[in-house]
C-alpha positions as CSV (number, residue, x, y, z in Angstrom):
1,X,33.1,13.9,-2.1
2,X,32.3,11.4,0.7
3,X,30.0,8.2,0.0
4,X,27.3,8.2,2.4
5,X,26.3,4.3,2.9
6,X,22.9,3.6,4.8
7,X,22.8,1.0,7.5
8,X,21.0,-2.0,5.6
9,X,17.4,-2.5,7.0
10,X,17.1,-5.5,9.6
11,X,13.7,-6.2,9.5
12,X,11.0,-6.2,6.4
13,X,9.6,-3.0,5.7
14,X,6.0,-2.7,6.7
15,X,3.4,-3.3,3.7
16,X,1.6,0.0,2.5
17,X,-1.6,-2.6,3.7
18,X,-0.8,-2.7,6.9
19,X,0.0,1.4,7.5
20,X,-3.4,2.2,5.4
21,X,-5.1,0.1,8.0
22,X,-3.6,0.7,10.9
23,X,-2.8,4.3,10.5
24,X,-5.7,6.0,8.1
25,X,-8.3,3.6,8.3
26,X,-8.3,2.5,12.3
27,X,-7.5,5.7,13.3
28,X,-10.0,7.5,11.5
29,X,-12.5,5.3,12.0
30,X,-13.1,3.9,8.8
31,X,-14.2,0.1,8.2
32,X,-13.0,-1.7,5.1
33,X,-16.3,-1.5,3.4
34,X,-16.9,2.3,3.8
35,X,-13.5,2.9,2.9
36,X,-14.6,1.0,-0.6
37,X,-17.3,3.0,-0.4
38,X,-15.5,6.0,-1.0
39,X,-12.8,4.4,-3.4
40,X,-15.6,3.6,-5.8
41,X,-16.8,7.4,-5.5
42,X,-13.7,8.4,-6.5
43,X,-13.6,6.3,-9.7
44,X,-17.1,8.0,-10.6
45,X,-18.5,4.4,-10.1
46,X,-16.6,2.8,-13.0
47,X,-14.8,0.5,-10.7
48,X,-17.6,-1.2,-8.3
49,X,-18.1,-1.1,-4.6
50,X,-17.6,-4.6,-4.5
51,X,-14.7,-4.8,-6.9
52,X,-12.9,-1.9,-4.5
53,X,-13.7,-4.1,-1.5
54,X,-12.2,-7.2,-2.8
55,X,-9.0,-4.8,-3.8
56,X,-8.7,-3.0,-0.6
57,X,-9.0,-6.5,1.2
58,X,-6.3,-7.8,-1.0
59,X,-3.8,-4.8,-0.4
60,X,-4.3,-4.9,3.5
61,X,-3.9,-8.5,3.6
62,X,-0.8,-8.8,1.2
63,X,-2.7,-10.9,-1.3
64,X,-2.0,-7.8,-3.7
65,X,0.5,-5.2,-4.2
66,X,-0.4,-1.6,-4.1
67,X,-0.7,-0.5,-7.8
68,X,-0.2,2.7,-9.3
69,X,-3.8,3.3,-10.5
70,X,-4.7,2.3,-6.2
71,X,-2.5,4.9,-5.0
72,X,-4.1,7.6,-7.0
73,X,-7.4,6.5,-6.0
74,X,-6.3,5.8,-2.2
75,X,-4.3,9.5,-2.0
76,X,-7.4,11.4,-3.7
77,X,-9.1,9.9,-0.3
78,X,-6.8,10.8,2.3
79,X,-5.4,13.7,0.8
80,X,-1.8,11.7,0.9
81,X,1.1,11.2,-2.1
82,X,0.6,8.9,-4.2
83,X,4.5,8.0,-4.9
84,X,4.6,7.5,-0.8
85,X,2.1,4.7,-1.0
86,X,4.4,3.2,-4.5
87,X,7.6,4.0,-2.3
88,X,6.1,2.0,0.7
89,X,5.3,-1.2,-1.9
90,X,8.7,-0.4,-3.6
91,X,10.7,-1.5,-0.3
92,X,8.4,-4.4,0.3
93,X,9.5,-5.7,-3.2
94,X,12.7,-5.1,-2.8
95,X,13.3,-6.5,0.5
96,X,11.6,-9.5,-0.9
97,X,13.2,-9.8,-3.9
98,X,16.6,-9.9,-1.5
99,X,15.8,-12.5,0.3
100,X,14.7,-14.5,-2.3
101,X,18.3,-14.3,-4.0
102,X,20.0,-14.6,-0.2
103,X,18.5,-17.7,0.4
104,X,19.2,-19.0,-2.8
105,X,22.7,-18.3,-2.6
């Protein structure tokens, strides 16, 4: 059986921020804050509006990385996967974690 061996990425991978903004929350017209909004619904209001804005913010800005328990909460919203949001963060980490170790070498 043949090895199949993938072309190594040249660029980083884009955040799972930057694609929720650009892609679900521009494009449907969402702001930041309505988009809380919804993410606190979802939680039954145990997690606060202001607590989801401060998170969302974070994610979409890099501050944060997109947890587990945020992907749930983010795909029950846009009707998404939550492992495709985990799998976005997954080769952000990795491509990070690589070029930590490159530079250091």
């Amino acid at each position: 059986m043949a090895t199949l061996k993938r072309n190594e990425i040249k660029r980083r991978p884009t955040p799972p921020g930057e694609i929720l903004q650009r892609i679900y929350l521009d494009e449907n017209g969402y702001t930041q804050a309505e988009f809380a909004t919804l993410l606190a619904k979802v939680t039954k209001n145990k997690v606060k509006e202001s607590t989801m804005k401060t998170r969302l913010n974070s994610v979409i800005n890099e501050k944060r990385a997109m947890t587990a328990e945020f992907a749930i909460y983010v795909s029950e919203i846009l009707g998404t996967n939550p492992k495709m949001w985990l799998n976005l963060q997954s080769a952000v980490d990795l491509w990070d974690a690589k070029e930590i170790i490159r530079k250091a070498s």
